[in-house]
Predicted model as a PDB file, atoms N, CA, C, CB and O in Angstrom, pLDDT in the B-factor column:
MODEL        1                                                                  
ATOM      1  N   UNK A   1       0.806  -1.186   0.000  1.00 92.00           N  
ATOM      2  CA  UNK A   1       0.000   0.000   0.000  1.00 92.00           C  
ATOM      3  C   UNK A   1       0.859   1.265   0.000  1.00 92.00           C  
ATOM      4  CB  UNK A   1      -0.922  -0.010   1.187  1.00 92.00           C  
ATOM      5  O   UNK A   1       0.421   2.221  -0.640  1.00 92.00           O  
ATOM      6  N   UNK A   2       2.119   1.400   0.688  1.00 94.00           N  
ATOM      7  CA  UNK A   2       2.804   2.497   0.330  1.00 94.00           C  
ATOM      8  C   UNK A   2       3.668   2.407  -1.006  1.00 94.00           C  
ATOM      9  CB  UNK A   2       3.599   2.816   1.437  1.00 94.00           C  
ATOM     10  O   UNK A   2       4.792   2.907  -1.042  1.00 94.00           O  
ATOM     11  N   UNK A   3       3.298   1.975  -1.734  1.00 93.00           N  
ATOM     12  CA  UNK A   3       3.552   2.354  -3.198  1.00 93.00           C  
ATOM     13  C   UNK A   3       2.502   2.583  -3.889  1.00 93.00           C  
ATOM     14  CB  UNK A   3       4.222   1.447  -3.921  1.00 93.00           C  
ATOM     15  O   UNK A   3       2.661   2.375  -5.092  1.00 93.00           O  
ATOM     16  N   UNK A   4       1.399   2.965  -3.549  1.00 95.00           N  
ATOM     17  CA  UNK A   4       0.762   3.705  -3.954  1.00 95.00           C  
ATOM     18  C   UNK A   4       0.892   5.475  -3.660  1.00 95.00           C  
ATOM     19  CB  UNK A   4      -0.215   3.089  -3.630  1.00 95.00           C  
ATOM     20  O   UNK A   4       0.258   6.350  -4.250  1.00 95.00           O  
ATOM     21  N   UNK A   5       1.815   5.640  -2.672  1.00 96.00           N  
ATOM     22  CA  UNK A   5       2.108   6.945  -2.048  1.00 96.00           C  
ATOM     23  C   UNK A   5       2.881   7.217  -3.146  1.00 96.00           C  
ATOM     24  CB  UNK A   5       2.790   7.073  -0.559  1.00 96.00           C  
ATOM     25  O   UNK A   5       3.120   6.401  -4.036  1.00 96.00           O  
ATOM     26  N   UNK A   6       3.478   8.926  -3.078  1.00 96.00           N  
ATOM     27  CA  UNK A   6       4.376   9.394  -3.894  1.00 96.00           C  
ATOM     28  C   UNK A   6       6.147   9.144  -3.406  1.00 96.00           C  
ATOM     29  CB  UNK A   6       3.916  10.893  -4.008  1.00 96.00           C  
ATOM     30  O   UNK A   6       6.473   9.221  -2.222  1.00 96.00           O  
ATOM     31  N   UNK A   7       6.619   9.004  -3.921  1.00 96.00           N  
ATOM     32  CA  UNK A   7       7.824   8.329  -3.644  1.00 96.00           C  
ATOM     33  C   UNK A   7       8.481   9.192  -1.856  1.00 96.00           C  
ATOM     34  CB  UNK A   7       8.996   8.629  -5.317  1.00 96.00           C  
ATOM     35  O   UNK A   7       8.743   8.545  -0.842  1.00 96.00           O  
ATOM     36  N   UNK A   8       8.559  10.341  -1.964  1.00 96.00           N  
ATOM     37  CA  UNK A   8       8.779  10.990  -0.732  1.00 96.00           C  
ATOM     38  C   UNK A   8       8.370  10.681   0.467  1.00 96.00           C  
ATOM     39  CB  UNK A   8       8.450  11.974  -0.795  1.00 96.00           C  
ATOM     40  O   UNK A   8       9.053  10.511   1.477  1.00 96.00           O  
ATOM     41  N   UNK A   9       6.498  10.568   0.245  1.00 96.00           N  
ATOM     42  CA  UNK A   9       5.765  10.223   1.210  1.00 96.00           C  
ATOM     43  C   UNK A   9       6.057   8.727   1.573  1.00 96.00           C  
ATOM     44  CB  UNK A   9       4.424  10.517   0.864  1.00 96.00           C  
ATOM     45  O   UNK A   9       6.173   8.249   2.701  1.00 96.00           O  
ATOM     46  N   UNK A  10       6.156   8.045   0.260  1.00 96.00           N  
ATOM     47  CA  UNK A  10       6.063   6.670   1.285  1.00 96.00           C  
ATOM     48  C   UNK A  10       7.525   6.166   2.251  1.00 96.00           C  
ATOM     49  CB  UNK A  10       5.693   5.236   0.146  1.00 96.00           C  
ATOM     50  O   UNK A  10       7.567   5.376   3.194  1.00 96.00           O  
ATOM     51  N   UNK A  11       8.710   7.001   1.567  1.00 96.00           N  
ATOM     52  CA  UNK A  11       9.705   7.361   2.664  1.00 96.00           C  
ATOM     53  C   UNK A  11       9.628   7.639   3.314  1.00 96.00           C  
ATOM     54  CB  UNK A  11      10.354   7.841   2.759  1.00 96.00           C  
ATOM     55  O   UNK A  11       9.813   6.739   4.134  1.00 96.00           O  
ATOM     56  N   UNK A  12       9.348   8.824   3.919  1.00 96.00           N  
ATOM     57  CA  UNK A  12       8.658   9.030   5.392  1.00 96.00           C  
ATOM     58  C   UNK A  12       7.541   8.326   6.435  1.00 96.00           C  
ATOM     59  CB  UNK A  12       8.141  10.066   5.247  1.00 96.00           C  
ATOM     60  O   UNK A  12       7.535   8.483   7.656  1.00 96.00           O  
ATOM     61  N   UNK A  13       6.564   7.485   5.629  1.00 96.00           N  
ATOM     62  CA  UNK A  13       5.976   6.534   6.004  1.00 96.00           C  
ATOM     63  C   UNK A  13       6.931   5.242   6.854  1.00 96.00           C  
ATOM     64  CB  UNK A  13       5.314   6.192   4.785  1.00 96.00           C  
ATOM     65  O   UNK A  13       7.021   4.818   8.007  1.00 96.00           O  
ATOM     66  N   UNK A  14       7.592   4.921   5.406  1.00 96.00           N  
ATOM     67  CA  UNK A  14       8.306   3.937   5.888  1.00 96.00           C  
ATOM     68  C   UNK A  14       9.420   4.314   7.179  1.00 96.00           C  
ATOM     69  CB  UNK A  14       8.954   3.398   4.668  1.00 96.00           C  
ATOM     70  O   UNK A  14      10.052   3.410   7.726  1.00 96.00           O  
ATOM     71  N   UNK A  15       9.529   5.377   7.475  1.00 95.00           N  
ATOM     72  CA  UNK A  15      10.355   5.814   8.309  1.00 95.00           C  
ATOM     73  C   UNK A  15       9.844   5.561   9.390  1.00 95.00           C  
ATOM     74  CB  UNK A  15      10.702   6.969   8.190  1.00 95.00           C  
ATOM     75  O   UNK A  15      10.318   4.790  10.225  1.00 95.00           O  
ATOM     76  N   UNK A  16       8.775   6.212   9.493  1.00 96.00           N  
ATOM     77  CA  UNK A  16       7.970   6.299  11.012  1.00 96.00           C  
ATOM     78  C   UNK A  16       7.523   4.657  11.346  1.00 96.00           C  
ATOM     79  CB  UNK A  16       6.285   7.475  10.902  1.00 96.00           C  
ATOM     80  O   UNK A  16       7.820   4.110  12.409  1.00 96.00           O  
ATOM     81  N   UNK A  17       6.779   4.001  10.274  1.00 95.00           N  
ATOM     82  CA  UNK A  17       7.005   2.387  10.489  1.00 95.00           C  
ATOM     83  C   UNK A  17       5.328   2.539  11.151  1.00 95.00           C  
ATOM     84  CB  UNK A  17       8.682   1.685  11.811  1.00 95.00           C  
ATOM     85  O   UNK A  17       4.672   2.897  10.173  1.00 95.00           O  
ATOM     86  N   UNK A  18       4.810   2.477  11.808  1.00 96.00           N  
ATOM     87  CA  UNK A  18       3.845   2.263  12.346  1.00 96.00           C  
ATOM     88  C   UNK A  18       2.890   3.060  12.954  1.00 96.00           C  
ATOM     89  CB  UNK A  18       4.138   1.669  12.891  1.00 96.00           C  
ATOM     90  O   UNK A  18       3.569   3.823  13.641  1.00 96.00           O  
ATOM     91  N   UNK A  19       1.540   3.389  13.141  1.00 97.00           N  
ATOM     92  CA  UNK A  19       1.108   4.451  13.435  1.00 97.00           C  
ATOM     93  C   UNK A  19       0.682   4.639  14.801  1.00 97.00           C  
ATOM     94  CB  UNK A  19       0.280   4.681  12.646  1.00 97.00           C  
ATOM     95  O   UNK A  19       0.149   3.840  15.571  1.00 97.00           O  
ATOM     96  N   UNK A  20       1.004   5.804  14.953  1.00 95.00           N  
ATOM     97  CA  UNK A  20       1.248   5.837  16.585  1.00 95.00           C  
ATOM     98  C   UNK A  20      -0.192   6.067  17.263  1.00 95.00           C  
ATOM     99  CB  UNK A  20       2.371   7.198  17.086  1.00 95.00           C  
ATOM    100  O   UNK A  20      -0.163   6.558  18.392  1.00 95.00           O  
ATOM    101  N   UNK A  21      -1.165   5.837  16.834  1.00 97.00           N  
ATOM    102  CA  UNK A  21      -2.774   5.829  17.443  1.00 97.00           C  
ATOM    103  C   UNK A  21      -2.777   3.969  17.524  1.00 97.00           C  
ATOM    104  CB  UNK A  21      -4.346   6.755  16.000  1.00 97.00           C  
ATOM    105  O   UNK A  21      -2.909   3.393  18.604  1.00 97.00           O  
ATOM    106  N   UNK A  22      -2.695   3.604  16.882  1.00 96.00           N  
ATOM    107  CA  UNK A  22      -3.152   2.032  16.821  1.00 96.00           C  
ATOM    108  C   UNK A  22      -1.955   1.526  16.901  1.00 96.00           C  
ATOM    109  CB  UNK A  22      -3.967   1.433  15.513  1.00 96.00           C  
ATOM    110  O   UNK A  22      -2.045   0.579  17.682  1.00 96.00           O  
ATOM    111  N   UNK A  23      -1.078   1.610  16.597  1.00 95.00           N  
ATOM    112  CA  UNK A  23       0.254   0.464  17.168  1.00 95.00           C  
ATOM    113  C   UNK A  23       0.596  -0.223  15.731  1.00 95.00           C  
ATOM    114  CB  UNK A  23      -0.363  -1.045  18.573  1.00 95.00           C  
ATOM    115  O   UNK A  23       1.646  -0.829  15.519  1.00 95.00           O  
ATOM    116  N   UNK A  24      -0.329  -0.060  14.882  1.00 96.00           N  
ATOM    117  CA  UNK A  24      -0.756  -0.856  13.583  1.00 96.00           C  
ATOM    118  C   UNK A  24       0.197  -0.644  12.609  1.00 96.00           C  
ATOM    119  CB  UNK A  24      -2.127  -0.457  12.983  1.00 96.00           C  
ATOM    120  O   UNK A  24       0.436   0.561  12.528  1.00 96.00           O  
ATOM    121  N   UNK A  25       1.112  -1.581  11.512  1.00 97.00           N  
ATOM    122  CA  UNK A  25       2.187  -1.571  10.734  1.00 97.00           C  
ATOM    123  C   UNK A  25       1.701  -0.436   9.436  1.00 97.00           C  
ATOM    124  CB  UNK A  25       2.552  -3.213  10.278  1.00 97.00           C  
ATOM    125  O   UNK A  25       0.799  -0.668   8.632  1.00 97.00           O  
ATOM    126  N   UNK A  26       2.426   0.643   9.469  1.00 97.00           N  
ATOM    127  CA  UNK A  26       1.493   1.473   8.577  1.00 97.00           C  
ATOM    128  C   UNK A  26       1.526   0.930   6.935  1.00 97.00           C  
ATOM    129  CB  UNK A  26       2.021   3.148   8.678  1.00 97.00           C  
ATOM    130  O   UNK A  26       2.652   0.833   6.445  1.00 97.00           O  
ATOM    131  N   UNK A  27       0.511   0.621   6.184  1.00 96.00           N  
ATOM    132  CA  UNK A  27       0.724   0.302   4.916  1.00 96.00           C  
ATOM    133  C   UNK A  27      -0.376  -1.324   4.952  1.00 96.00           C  
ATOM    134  CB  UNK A  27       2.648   0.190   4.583  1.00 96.00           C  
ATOM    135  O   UNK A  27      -0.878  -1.868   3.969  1.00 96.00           O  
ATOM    136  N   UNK A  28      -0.461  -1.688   6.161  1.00 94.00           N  
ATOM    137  CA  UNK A  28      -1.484  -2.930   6.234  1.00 94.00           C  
ATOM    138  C   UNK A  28      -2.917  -3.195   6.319  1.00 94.00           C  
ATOM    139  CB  UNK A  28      -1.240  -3.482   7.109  1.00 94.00           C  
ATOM    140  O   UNK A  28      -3.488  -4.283   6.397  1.00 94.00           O  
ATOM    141  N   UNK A  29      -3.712  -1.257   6.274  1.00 92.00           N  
ATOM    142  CA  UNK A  29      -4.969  -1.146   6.664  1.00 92.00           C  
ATOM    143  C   UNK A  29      -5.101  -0.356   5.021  1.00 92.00           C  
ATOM    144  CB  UNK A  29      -5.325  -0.279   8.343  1.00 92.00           C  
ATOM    145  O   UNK A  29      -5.816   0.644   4.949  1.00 92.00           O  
ATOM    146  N   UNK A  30      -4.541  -0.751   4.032  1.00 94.00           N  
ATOM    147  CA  UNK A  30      -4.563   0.852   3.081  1.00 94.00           C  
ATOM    148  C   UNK A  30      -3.413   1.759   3.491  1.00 94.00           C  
ATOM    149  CB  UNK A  30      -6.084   1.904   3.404  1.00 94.00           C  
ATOM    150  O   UNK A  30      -2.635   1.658   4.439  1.00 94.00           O  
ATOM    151  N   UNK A  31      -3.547   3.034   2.149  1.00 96.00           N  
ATOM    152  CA  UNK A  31      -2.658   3.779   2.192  1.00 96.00           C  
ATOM    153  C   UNK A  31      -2.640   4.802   3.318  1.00 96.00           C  
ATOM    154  CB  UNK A  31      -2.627   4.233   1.086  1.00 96.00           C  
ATOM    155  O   UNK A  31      -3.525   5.652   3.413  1.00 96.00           O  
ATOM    156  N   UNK A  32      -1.601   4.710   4.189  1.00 97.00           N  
ATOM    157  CA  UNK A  32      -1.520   5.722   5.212  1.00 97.00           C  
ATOM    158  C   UNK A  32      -1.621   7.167   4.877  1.00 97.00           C  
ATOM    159  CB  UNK A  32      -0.361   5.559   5.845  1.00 97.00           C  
ATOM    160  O   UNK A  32      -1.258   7.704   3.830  1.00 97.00           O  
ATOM    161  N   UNK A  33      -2.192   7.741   5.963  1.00 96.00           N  
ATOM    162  CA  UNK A  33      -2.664   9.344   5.748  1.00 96.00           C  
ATOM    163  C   UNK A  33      -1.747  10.269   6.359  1.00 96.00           C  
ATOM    164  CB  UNK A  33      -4.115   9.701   6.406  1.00 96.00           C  
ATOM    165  O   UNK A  33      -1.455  10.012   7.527  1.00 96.00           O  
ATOM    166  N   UNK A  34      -1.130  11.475   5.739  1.00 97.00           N  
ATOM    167  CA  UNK A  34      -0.380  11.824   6.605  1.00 97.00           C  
ATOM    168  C   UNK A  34      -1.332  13.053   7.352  1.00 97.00           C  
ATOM    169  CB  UNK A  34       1.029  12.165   5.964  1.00 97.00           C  
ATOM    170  O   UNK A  34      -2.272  13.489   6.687  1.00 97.00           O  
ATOM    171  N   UNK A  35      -1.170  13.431   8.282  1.00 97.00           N  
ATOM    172  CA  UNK A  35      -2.164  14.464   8.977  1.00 97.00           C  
ATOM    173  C   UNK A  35      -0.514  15.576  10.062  1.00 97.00           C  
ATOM    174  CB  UNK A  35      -3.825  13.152  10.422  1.00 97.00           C  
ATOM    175  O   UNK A  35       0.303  15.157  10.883  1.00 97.00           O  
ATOM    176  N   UNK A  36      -0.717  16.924   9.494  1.00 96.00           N  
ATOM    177  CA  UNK A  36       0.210  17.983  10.008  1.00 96.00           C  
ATOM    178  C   UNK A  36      -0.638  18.134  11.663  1.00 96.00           C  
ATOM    179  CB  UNK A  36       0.219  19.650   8.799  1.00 96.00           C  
ATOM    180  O   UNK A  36      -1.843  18.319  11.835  1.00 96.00           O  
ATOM    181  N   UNK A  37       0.574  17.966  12.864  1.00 95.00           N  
ATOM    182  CA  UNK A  37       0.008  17.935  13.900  1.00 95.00           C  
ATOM    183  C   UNK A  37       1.111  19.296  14.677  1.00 95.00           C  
ATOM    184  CB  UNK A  37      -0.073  16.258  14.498  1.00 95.00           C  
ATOM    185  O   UNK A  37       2.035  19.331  13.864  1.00 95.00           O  
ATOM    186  N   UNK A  38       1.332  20.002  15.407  1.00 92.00           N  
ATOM    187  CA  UNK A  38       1.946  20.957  15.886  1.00 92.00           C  
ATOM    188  C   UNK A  38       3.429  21.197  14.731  1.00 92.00           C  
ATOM    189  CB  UNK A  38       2.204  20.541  17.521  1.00 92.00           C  
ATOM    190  O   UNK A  38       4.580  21.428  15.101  1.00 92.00           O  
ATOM    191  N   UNK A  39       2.901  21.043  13.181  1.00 93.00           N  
ATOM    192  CA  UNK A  39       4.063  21.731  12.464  1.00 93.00           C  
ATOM    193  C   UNK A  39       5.018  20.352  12.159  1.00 93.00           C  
ATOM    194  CB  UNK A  39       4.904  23.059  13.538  1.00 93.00           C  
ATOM    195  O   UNK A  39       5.966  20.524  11.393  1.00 93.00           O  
ATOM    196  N   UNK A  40       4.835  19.182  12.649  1.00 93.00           N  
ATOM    197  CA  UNK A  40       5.208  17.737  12.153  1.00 93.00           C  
ATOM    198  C   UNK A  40       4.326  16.709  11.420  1.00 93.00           C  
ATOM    199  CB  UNK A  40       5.576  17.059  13.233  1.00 93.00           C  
ATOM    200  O   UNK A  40       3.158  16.398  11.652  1.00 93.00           O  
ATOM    201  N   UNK A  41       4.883  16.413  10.801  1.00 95.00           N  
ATOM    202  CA  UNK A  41       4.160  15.086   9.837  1.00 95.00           C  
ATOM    203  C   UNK A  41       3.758  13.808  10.663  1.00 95.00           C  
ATOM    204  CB  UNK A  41       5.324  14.450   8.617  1.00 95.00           C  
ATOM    205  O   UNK A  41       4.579  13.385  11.477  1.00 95.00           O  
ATOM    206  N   UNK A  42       3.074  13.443  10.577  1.00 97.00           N  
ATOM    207  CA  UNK A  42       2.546  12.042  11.621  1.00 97.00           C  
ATOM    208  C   UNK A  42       1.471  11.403  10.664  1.00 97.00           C  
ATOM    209  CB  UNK A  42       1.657  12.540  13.413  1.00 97.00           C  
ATOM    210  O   UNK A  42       0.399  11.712  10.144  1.00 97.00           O  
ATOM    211  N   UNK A  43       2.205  10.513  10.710  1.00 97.00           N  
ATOM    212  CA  UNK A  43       1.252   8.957   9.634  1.00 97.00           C  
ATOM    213  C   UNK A  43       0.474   8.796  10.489  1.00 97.00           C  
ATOM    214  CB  UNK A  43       2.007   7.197   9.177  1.00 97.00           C  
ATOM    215  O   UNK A  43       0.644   9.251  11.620  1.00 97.00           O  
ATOM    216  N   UNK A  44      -0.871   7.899  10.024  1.00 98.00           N  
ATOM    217  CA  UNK A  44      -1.410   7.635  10.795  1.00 98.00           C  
ATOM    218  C   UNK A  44      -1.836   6.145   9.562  1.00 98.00           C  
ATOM    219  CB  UNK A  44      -2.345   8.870  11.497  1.00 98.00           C  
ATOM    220  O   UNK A  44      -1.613   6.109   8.352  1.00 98.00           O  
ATOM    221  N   UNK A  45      -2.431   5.171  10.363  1.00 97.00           N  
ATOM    222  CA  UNK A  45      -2.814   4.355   9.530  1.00 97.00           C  
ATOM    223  C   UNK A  45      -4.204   4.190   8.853  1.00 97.00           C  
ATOM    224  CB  UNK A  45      -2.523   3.457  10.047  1.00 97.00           C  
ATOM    225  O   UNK A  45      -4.171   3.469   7.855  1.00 97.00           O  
ATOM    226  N   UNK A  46      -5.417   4.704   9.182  1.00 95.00           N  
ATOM    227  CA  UNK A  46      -6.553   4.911   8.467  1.00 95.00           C  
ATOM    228  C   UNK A  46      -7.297   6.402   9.227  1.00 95.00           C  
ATOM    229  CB  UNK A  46      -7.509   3.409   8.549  1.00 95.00           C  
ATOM    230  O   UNK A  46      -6.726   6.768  10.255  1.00 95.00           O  
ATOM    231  N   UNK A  47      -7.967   6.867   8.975  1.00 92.00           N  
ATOM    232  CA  UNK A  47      -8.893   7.775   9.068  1.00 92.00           C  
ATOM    233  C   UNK A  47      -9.712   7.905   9.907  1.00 92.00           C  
ATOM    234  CB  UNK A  47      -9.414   7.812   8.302  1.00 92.00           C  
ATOM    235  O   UNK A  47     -10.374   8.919  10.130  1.00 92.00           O  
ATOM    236  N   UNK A  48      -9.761   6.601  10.616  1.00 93.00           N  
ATOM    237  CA  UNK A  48     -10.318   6.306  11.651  1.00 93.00           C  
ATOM    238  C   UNK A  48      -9.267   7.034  13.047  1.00 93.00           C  
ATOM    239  CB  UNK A  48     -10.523   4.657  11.538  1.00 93.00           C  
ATOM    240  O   UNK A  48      -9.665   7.612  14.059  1.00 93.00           O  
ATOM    241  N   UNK A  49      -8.154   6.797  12.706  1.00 97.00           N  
ATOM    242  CA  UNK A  49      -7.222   7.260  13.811  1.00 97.00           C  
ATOM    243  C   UNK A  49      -7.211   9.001  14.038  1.00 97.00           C  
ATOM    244  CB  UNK A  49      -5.638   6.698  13.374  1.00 97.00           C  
ATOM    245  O   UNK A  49      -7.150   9.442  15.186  1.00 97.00           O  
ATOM    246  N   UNK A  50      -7.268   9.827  12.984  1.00 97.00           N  
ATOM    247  CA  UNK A  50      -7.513  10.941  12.980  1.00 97.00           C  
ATOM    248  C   UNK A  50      -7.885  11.811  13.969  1.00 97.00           C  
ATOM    249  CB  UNK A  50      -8.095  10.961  12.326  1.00 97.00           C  
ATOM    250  O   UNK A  50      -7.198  12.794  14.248  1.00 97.00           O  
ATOM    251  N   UNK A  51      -9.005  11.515  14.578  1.00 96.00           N  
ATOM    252  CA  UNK A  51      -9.998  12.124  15.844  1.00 96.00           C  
ATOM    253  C   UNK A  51      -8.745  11.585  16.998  1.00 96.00           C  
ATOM    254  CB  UNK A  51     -12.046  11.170  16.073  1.00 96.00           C  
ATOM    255  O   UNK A  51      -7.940  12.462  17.312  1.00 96.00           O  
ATOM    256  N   UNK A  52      -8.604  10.565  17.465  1.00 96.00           N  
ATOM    257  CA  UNK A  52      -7.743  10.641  18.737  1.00 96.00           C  
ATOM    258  C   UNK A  52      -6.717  11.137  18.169  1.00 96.00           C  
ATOM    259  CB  UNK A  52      -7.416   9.372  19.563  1.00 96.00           C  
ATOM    260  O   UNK A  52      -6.451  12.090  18.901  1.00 96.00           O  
ATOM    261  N   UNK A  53      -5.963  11.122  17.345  1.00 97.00           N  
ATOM    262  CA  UNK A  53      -4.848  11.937  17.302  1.00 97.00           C  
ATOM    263  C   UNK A  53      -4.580  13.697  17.292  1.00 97.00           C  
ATOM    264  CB  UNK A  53      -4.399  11.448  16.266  1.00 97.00           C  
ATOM    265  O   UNK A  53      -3.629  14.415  17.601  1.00 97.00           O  
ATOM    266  N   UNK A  54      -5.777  13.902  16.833  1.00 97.00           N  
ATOM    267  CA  UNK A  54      -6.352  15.530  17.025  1.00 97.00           C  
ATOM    268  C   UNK A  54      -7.058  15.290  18.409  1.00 97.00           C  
ATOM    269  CB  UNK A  54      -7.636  16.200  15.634  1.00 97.00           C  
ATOM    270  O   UNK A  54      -6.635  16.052  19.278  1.00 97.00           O  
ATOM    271  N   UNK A  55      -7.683  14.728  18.675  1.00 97.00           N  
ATOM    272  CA  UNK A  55      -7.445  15.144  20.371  1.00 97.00           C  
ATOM    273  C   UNK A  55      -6.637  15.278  21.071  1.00 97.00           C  
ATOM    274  CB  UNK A  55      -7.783  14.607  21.132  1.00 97.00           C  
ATOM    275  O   UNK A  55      -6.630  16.385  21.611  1.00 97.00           O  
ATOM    276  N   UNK A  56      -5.516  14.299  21.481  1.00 95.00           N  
ATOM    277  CA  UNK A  56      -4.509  14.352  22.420  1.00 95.00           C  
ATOM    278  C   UNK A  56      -3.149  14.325  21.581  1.00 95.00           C  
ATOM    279  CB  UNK A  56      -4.660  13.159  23.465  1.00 95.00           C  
ATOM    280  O   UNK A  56      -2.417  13.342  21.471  1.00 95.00           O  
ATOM    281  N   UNK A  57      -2.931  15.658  20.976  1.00 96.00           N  
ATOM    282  CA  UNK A  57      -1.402  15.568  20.195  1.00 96.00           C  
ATOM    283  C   UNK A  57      -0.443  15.228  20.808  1.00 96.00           C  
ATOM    284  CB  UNK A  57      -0.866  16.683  19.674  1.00 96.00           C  
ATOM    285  O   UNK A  57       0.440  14.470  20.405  1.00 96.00           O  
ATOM    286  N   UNK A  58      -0.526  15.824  21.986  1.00 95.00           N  
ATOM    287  CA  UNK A  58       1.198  15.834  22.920  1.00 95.00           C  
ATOM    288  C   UNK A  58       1.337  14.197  22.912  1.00 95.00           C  
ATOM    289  CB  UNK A  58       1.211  16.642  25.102  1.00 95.00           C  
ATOM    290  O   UNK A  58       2.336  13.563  22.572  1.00 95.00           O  
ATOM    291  N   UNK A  59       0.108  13.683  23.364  1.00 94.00           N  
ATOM    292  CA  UNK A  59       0.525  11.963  23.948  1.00 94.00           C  
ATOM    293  C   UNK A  59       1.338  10.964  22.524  1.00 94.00           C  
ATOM    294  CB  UNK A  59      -1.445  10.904  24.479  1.00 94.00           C  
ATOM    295  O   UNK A  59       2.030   9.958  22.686  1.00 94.00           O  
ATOM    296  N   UNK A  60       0.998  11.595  21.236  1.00 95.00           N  
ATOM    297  CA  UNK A  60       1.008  10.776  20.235  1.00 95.00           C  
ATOM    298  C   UNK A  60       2.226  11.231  19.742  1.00 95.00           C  
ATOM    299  CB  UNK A  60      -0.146  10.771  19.349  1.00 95.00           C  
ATOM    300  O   UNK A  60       3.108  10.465  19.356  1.00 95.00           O  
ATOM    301  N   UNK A  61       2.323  12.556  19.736  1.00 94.00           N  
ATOM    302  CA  UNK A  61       3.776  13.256  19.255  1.00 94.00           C  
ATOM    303  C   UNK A  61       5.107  13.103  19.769  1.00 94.00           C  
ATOM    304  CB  UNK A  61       3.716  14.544  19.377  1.00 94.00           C  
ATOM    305  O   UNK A  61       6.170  13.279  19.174  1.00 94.00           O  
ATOM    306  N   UNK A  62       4.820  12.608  21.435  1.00 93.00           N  
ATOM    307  CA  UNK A  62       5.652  11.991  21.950  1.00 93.00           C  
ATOM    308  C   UNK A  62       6.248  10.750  21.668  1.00 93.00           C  
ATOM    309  CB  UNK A  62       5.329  11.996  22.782  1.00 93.00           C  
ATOM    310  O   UNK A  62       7.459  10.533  21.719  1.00 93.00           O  
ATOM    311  N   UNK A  63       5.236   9.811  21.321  1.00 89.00           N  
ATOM    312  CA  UNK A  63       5.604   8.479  20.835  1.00 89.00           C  
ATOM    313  C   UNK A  63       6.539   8.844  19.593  1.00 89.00           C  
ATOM    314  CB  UNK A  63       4.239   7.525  20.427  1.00 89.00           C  
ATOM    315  O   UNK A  63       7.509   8.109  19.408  1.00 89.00           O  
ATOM    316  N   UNK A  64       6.326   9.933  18.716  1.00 83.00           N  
ATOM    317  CA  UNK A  64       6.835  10.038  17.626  1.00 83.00           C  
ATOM    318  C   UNK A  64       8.607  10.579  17.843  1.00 83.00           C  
ATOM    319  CB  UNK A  64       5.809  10.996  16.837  1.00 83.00           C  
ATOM    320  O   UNK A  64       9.462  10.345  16.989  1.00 83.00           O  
ATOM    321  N   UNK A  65       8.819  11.141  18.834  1.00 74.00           N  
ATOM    322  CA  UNK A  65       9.758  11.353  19.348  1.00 74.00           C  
ATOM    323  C   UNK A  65      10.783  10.140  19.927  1.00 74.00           C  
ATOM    324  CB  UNK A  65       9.302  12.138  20.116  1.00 74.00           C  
ATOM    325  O   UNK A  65      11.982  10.394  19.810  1.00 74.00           O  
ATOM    326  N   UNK A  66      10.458   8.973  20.481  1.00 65.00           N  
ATOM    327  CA  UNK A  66      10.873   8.229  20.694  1.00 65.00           C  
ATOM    328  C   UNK A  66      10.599   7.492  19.935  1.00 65.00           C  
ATOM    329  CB  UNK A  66      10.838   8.055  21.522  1.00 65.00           C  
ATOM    330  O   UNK A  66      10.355   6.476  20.585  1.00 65.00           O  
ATOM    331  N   UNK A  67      10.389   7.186  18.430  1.00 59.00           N  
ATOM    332  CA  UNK A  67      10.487   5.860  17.586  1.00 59.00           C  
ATOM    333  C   UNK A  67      11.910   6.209  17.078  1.00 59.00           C  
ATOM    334  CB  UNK A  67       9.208   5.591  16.262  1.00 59.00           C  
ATOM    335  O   UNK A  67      12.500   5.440  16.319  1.00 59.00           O  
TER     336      UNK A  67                                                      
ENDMDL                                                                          
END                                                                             
């Protein structure tokens, strides 16, 4: 599924590896979404994840910090 992304994006996808709302391997639910959260890029793995991740940025942005 991340070759359906544009070559950049699915680098950065593949970077981050997994999405930090669901724990979930990003690229295994469909094409990951990227969603701009305090001025950083954060995959997420479906659309569904969206809403908690716009709720509680700090908790998720953190994880993103430590992958």
């Amino acid at each position: 599924e991340l070759a359906k992304l544009s070559p950049e994006a699915a680098v950065a996808a593949e970077r981050q590896h997994v999405c930090l709302v669901s724990g979930e391997m990003l690229g295994t639910m469909g094409p990951p979404t990227k969603v701009v959260v305090d001025g950083k890029d954060v995959w997420i793995c479906c659309d569904g994840c969206r809403e908690a991740l716009l709720e509680n940025p700090a908790e998720f942005l953190a994880k993103l910090k430590n992958e």
